[in-house]
Structures are given as C-alpha cells and as structure tokens.
N, C-alpha and C positions, 0 to 999 in steps of 0.2 A: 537521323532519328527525330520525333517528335518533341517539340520543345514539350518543359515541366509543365506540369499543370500549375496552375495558380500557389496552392498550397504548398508546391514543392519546390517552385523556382528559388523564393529567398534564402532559403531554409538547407538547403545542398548541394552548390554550385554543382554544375553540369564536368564530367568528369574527362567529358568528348569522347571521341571513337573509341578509344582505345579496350573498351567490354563493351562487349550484345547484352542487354538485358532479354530475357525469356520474350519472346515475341506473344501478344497476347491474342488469341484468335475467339469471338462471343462463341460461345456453346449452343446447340439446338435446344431452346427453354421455353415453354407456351408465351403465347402473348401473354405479357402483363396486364392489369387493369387499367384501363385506358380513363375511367374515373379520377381514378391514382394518379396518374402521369398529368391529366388534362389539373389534376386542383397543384399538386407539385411544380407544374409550370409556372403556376402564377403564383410561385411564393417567392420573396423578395427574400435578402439577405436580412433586413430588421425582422421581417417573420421566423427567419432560420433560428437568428440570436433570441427570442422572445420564447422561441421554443423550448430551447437548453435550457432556460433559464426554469419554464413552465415544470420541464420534466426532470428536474436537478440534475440536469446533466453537463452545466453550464462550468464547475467548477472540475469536473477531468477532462474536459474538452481545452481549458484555459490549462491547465495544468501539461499536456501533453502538445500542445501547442506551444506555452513557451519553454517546453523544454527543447523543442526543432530550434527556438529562435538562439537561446544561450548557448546550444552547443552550435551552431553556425556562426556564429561572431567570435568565437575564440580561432585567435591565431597560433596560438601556442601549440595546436594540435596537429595530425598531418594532414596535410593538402591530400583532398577529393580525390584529385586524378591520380595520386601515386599511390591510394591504396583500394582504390576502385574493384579492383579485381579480389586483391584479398579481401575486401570487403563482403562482397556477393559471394563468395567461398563460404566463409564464416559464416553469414546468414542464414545459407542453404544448409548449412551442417545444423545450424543450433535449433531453425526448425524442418528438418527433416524431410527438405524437397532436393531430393535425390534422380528426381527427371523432369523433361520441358514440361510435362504433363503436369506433376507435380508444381511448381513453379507456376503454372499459367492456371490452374486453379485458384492456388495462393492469391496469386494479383485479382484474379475475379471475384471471389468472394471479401474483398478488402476494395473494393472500387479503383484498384490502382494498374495506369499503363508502364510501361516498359520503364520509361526516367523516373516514375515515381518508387516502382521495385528498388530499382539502382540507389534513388534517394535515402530509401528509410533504410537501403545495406550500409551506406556511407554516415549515414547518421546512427546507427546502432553501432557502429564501430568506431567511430570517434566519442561517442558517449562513453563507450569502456574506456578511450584512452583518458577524457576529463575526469570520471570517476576514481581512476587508480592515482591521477595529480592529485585528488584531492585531501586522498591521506596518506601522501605520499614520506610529509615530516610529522605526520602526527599519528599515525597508527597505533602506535600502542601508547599514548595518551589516552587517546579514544577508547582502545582496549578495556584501561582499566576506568573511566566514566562509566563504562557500559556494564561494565563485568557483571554488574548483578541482574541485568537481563539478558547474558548470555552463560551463566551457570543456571542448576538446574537444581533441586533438592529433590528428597523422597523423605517424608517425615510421619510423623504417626500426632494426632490431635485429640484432646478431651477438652472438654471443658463443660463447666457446672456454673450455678451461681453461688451456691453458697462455700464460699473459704472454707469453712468444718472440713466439709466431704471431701472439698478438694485437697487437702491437706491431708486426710485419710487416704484417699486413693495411692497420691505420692506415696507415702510411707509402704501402703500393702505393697505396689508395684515395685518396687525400691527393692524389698522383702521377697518377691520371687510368689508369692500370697497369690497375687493378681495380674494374669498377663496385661499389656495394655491395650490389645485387642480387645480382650473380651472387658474391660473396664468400659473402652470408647465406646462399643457395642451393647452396653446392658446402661450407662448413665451419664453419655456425650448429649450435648443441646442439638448439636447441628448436624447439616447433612453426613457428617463425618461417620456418624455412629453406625450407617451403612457400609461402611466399608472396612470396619471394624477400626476404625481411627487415622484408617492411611488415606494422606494426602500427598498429590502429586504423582509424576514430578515438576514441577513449576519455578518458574523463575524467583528470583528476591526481591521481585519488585509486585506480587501477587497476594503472599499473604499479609498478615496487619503486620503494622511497621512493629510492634513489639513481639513478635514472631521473628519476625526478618532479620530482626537487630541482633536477634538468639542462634537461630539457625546460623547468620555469618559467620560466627565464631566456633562454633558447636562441635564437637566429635561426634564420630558414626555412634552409635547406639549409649549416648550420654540423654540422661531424663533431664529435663530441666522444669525447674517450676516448685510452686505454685506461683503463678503471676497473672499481673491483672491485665487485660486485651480489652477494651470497652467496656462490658458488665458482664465479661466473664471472667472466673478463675481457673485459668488453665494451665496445663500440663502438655508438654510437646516431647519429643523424643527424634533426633533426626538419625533415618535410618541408611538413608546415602546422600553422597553430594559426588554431583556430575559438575567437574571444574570444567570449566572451558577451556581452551587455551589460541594464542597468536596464530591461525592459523590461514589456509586458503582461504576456509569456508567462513572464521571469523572476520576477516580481513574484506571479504566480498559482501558480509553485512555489514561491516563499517563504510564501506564504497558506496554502496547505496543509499546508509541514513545520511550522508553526508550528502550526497547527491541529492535525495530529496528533500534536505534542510536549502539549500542553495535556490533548488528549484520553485522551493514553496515560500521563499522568506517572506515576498510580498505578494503575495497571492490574493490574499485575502485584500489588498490594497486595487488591485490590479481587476477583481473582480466590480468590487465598487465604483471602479471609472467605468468599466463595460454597463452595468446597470445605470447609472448617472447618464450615459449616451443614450442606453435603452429609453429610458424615462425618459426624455429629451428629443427623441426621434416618436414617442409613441404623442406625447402632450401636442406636437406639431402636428399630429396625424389626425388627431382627435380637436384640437383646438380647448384643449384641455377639459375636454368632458370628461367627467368622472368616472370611474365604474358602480356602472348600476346599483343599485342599495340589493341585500337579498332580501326576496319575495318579490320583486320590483322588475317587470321584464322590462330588459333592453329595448331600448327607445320610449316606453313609457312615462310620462309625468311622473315625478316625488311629490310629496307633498309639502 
C-alpha cells in the first residue's frame, strides 16, 4: 500500500497488511477550473496558515489537529495493528458506509486515500478508548459538578416591578383567584407572558441565579416568591423537574467534556505561537512593510 500522506503518517502508525482499506478509484467529474488549480499551485504552506487564520478557521483546524497529535502519543492505548480491523468495522458502522462504493465516496469527498481512511478509523477508535480513561475514577464526581447542566426544569414565570402587585398576585394565585397562566399572560414584563408564563424546559445553569437557586430545591407545583431577580419582583412555580441520572448517555457527555477540556487546555496558548510564526514568516516576506492604511491603495505613498 501507499505510504500515509503527510498529515497521517505521525498521527496513526501504519497498521501493515493485515486490513485493505476501500481501494479509491477518481470518479468521472468535468474538468475543474484550471484558473483554481493553476493560482492553488502556487500557494505555499505560509499562504495556507494565513488563510485559516483570515477565514477563522485557524482555531478548529489547531483543535482537530492536535487532537490526532495527543491521541497518537499515548501508550496507554491499543496498538494500531491489533485493532486495525475492528477499528474500520466501527467506523463503517457509525457512519454508515455499508459498501466499497459507499466507503470510496466517503474518502473522496474528505480528500482522503486508503492509509488515510485506515488512519482516522484507528484514531476514532482509540479516541473512544482515551475518552472513557478519562473519567474513568471520576465519573460521578463529575456527574454531580455538572448536574445542573444535565437536569432539566419546566417552570412557569411572572414578574412586575412593583412589590404591591407582586405581592397581590401571589396571594390571588395562592387563593385559586388567579391562575398563574393567565396572571403571567395579562401582567408578566417579559417574553414569558407569551406563553402564559411557562418556561422551558432548560437547564440550572440558564435562568437568573436567584431562580436557579429556587427551582434546585423546589417541589412540583410549589409557588414561590415574591422575590427579587435584578429589578424584578417575581413569582416562579416549578412545574417539572427532569433529574438526570449516571447514565450511558450522561457518562458519554462527561467523556467528551472532559476530552475537550484536555484537548483545549492550551489552545488558546498554541494558537499564539502559530500567529507569532505567522507574523514572523510574513514581516520576513515583506521586510516589514506595513499594511496599507485604509483609503491608501497598496503600494501607494502615506503621507
């Protein structure tokens, strides 16, 4: 087989014989623009970088890049060649290329030949095995950090400025007087009053923190209030709570925030070195001419 391509060789040792990747054959497609190709040839790798950077693309490109780099330097995970196969299994399964045809489309429209398929099966499958190490002793630690962005409420909202009313309302409501639909609906401030008061269902980390603080503790259909939220005096009523609980699906959103905290810790560090080179390769290019002032075309005098 064809050695990796560049981007693939460090990033997924080579797994040897022992799997075919999908043989890639070019499709019959008009000529391309030969404009295109003829200005794309002459762009350099500092053009490439200058581009991401231009078109904010710079920081998921850095991001998805070194995520190949950290799951290839872990030893802790399995060797390439002994899950090689199950690997490309799994891939095939999770997206849905269920024939050669299918498969060699996949690779075409992704720029990628046969070692490079193989790569990103072997790296999507050793990524699930880092991710699941990674909350491995600590899951339901995590669990409960997070818990209030993985429960849900349904609650019902008013709110006035003036104490008096607000105070009235509680009381009719209280009383059976006043449903609290049609209270949020005929003398709510905010968008609420469209929906006759109901909000959600949304996480505990969404409404105002003296909301939040209410709702945590709160019983199904308990009124609480009058209380103050900014410069309103509100009345809340929580009408369900959606607990979460330790589950696959909780468990696979702790796998991943975890994964992209690890991924991302220096990112932002990692980006400024790549701009610092940028800047460094471009001041050498230019001999540190400026960028043009605006209204001041390029290569014109300043004044």
């Amino acid at each position: 087989m064809n050695q990796p391509s560049l981007m693939t060789r460090p990033l997924a040792p080579s797994p040897g014989p022992a799997i075919e990747p999908p043989a890639v054959e070019p499709p019959a497609v008009e000529p391309p623009d030969t404009t295109l190709l003829a200005t794309l040839a002459d762009v350099t790798s500092t053009d490439l970088i200058a581009l991401l950077f231009r078109f904010d693309l710079a920081e998921p490109f850095l991001r998805q890049f070194k995520e190949r780099v950290v799951v290839s330097q872990r030893d802790d995970l399995s060797a390439p060649e002994a899950i090689a196969m199950e690997a490309v299994s799994q891939y095939c399964t999770e997206h849905n290329l269920s024939s050669e045809e299918d498969r060699q489309r996949w690779c075409l429209l992704r720029g990628m030949g046969p070692n490079d398929f193989l790569a990103e099966a072997i790296h999507d499958y050793r990524r699930g095995e880092l991710r699941s190490q990674l909350i491995t002793t600590s899951g339901e630690s995590l669990y409960l950090r997070y818990k209030d962005k993985l429960d849900r409420v349904l609650y019902s909202l008013l709110r006035v400025e003036d104490p008096c009313f607000c105070r009235e309302l509680y009381y009719a409501i209280e009383a059976g007087e006043l449903g609290f639909g049609e209270a949020a609906r005929l003398h709510s401030s905010g968008p609420e009053a469209k929906t006759q008061g109901i909000v959600g269902p949304v996480d505990l980390t969404t409404p105002h923190p003296e909301i939040a603080s209410r709702l945590r503790t709160a019983q199904a259909g308990q009124l609480i209030g009058p209380f103050e939220a900014d410069q309103w005096h509100t009345l809340i009523r929580l009408e369900y709570r959606f607990d979460s609980e330790y589950d696959a699906h909780t468990r696979k959103f702790l796998e991943e925030l975890s994964f992209k905290s690890k991924i991302c810790s220096d990112l932002q560090t990692d980006l400024q070195q790549l701009m610092g080179w940028l800047q460094g390769q471009l001041l050498d290019a230019t001999h540190e001419r400026p960028c043009p002032s605006p209204g001041i075309p390029s290569g014109s005098p300043g004044m």
